[in-house]
Every structure is written in C-alpha cells, then in structure tokens.
C-alpha angles and dihedrals in degrees: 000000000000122000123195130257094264087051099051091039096053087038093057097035082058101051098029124359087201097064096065108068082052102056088039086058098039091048079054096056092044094055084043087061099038095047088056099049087044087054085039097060098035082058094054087048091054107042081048084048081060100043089049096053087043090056084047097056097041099054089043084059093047088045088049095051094042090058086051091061097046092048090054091051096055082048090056104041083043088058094046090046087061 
C-alpha cells in the first residue's frame, strides 16, 4: 500500500512532530538518490548512443573504401581484357 507524501506526512505530525522532519528528509534522500542514478544512467545510454553512431560511421566508411577498390579493380581487369 503506498500513500502519498501528504499522507505520510499528516500521519507522522499527529503521532510524533519529531519524526517529520526525519522522513521528509529521508524522502528527500531518497529522491536525491534516485534523481542521480536516474542522470547516471541517462549519461551511460548516451555516451553508448555515441559510440554506437561512431562504430556506424566507421564501418560505413570501411564498406565505402572497400567498394572503391573493388570498383578500381573491375576498372582495371575491364581495361586488360580491350
């Protein structure tokens, strides 16, 4: 069962007044945490996002010399065979 913050904070002010500022604190914490693992991890996707498009790019480039070669050698062979 979750209750919201309200609830949790009413609920704790009317049985002990001390205790809130402890579990505000400690939700905030918690959100702190939370927040940062959340910016950790949107960090990791995007610096595989960039590693991704750098592999892409660099095999394009491969594939595209490697055409060019081939391309030069059926140039070649065409031009013997005359």
């Amino acid at each position: 069962m979750s209750l919201t913050d309200q609830q949790v904070t009413t609920t704790v002010t009317t049985s002990r007044p001390r205790q809130t500022t402890h579990q505000n604190r400690s939700t905030t914490m918690n959100t702190m945490h939370e927040d940062l693992a959340r910016a950790h991890m949107s960090a990791r996707l995007g610096e595989a996002q960039e590693l991704r498009a750098g592999h892409h790019l660099a095999r394009a480039r491969r594939l595209s010399r490697r055409a060019e070669r081939a391309a030069q050698q059926a140039r070649l062979a065409l031009a013997r065979a005359l």
